[in-house]
C-alpha positions as CSV (number, residue, x, y, z in Angstrom):
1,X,0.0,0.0,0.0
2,X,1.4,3.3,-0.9
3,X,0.7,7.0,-1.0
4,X,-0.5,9.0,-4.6
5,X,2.7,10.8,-4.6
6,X,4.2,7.6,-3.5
7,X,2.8,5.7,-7.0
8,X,3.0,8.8,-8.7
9,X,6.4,8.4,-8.7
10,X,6.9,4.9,-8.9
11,X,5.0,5.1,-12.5
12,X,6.8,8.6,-13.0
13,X,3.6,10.2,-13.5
14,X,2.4,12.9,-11.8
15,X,-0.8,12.8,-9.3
16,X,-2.8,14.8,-11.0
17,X,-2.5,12.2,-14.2
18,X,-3.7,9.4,-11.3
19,X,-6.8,11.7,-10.4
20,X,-7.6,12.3,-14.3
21,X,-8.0,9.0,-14.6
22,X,-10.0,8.5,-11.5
23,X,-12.5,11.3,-13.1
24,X,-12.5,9.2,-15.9
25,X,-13.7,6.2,-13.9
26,X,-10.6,4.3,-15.1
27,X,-9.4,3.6,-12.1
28,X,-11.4,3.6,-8.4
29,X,-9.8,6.2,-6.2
30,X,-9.8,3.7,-2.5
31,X,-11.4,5.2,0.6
32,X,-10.1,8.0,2.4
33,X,-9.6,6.9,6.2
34,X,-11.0,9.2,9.0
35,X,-7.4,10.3,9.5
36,X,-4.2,9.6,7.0
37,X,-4.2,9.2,3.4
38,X,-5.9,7.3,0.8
39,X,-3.8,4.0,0.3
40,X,-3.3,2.7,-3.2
41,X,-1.9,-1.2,-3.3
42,X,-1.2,-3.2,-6.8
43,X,-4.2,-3.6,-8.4
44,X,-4.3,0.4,-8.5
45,X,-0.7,-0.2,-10.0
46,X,-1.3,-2.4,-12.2
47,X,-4.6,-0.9,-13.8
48,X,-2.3,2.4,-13.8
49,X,0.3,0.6,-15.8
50,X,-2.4,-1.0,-18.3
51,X,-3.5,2.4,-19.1
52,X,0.1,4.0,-19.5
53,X,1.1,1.0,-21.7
54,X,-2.4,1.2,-24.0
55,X,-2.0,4.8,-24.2
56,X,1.5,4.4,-25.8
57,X,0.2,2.4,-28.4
58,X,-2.1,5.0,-29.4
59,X,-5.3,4.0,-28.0
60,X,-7.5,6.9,-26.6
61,X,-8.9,6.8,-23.0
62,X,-12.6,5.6,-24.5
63,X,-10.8,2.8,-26.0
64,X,-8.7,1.8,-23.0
65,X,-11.7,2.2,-20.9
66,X,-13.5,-0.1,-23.2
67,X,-10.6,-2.8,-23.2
68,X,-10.7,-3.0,-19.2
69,X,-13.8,-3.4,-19.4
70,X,-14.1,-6.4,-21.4
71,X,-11.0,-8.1,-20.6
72,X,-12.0,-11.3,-20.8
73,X,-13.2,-11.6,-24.2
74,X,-10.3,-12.4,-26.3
75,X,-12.4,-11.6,-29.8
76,X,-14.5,-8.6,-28.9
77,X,-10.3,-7.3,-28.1
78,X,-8.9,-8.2,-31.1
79,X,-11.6,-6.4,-33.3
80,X,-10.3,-3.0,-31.4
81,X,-6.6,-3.7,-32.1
82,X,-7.9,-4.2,-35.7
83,X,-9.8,-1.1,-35.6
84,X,-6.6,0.6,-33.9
85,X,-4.3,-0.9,-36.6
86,X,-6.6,-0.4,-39.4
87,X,-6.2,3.2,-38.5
88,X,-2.7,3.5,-37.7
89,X,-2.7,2.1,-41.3
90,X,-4.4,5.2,-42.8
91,X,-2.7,7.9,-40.9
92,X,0.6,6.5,-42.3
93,X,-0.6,6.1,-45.6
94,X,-2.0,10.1,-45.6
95,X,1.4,10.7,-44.4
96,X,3.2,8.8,-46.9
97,X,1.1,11.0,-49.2
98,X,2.1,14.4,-47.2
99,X,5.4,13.3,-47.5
100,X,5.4,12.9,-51.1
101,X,3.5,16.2,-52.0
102,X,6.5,18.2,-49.6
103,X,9.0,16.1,-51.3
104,X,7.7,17.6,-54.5
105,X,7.6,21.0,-53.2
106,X,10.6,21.1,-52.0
107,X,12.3,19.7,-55.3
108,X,10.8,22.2,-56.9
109,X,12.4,24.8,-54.9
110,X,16.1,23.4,-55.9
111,X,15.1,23.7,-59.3
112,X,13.6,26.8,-59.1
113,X,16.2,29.6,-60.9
114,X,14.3,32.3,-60.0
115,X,15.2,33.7,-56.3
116,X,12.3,36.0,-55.9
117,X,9.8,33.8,-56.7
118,X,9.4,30.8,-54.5
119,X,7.3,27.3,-55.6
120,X,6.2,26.5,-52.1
121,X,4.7,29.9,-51.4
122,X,3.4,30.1,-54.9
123,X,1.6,26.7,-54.6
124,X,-0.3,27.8,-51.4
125,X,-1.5,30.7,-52.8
């Protein structure tokens, strides 16, 4: 059983992150005794690491809260890391796409012979 700072910093996260995601009902905050502070053990922890680790695969909190909340069913998960993947799929491909069209601009710039007049610029406008 620890303190919030005390898990704060164990997780290197600040407290305020650990309240958020009380307010977000990810987590239950424990009861405050009469006199002391709340104690937090290792299932608080453990949820708390779930969540840092989900969120650094890109899921958002709705999704995270989703995925603790049916943790036991091994398909209804593996249709949201589809979801999630088919997504991450389309961002990189629109970036792939950004990519190309700077790429382009930019070429054009080394090309370009005249200094006053610049291709980027002149292609936004």
């Amino acid at each position: 059983m620890k303190t919030i700072g005390k898990l704060a910093k164990e997780l290197n996260i600040s407290v305020e992150t650990i309240r958020f995601y009380e307010r977000q009902g990810l987590i239950e905050q424990p009861p405050k005794p009469e006199s002391g502070y709340r104690k937090y053990d290792e299932t608080h922890a453990s949820q708390l690491k779930f969540i840092l680790k989900a969120k650094a695969l890109g899921f958002t909190l709705k999704e995270i809260g989703s995925l603790m909340s049916i943790s036991g069913n091994c398909a209804d998960i593996e249709s949201m890391g589809l979801q999630k993947l088919n997504l991450i799929r389309n961002k990189i491909a629109d970036l792939q796409r950004l990519e190309k069209v700077i790429q382009d601009m930019t070429d054009s710039c080394k090309a370009n012979q005249n200094p006053q007049s610049c291709p980027i610029i002149n292609s936004l406008k």
